[in-house]
N, C-alpha and C positions, 0 to 999 in steps of 0.2 A: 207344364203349361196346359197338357191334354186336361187335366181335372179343371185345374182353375176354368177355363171356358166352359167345361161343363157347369162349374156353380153357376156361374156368372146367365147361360140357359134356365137354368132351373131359376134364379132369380126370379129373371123375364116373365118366366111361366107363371111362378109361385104368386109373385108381385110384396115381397116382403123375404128380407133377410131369415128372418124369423122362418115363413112357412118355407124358405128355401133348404133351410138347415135341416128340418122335419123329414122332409123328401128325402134329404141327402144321407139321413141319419147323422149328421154332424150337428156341430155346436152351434149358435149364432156367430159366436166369436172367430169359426174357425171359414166361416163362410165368411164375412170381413173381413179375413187375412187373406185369406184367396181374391176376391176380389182389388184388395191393393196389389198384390204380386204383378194379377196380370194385369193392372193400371202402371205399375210400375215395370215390367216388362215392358207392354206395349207405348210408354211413354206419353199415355193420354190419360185424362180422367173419362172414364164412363159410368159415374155414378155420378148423381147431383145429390150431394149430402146435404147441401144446404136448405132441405124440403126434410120434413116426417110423414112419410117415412123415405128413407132416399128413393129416388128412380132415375131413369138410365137418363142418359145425355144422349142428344141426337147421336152423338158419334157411336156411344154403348150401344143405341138401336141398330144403328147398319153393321155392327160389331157383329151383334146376338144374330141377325138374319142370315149373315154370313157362318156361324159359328154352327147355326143347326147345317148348314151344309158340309160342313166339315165332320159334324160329330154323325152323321147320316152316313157318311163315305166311312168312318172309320168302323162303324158297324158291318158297314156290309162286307169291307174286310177283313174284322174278327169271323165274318158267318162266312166267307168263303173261305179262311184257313180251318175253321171247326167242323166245312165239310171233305176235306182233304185225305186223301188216307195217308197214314203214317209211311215216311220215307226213311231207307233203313234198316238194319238189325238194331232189337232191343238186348241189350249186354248188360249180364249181372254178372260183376267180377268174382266178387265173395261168394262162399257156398253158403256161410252162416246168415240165417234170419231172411233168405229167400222168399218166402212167402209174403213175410210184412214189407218188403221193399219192393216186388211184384203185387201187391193188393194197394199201394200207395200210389205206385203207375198207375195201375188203371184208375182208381179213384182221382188223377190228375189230370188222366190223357184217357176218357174209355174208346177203347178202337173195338173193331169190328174181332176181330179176333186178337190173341197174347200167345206166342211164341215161347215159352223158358224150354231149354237143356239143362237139365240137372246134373251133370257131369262134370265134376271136378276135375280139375287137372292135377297129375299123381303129386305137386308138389305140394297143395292146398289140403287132399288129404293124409300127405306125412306129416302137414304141422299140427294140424287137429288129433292126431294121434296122440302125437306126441305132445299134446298140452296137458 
């Protein structure tokens, strides 16, 4: 639902399916299917199609004013977990290919510092011996 109210924004913004799509890097078509979801979730129409190019319906209005309130709050709680520090030991089971699954953390998660122990446990290198 969280995107669809974003199209549904950028609509408002854009003022055209079309330039909504652009913004979004999406399709037109895929931004009309968003748009009926959350008509169809929320149980109301907020597009007036019956105009070219469609535009919002009163209700879509107080929709979208409420919607930036929403998508405002969920930013600033993506930016207060992004400024969090990592809670935790980072644990890498396997001793094989360490490097590339510690360089994919951090390019996921960059923290402030990375922690690895490179020490096997004796049973991890009997099997690599013995491979």
């Amino acid at each position: 639902m969280f995107e669809d109210i974003h199209a549904l924004v950028e609509f408002a913004e854009a003022g055209s399916i079309a330039r909504a799509a652009n913004r979004l890097h999406r399709t037109p078509s895929a931004i009309t299917r968003q748009m009926q979801r959350l008509e169809a979730e929320l149980g109301a129409q907020l597009l007036d199609r019956s105009v070219k190019p469609p535009r919002l319906t009163p209700l879509g209005i107080r929709i979208v004013e409420q919607s930036r309130d929403v998508l405002k709050r969920i930013d600033d709680l993506r930016a207060l977990a992004k400024d969090a520090e990592p809670a935790g030991p980072f644990r890498i089971e396997k001793c094989r290919d360490v490097s590339s699954i510690a360089n994919e953390a951090v390019r996921r998660r960059p923290w402030e510092s990375l922690e690895i122990d490179f020490t096997c446990p004796d049973s991890a290198i009997q099997r690599s011996q013995g491979s």
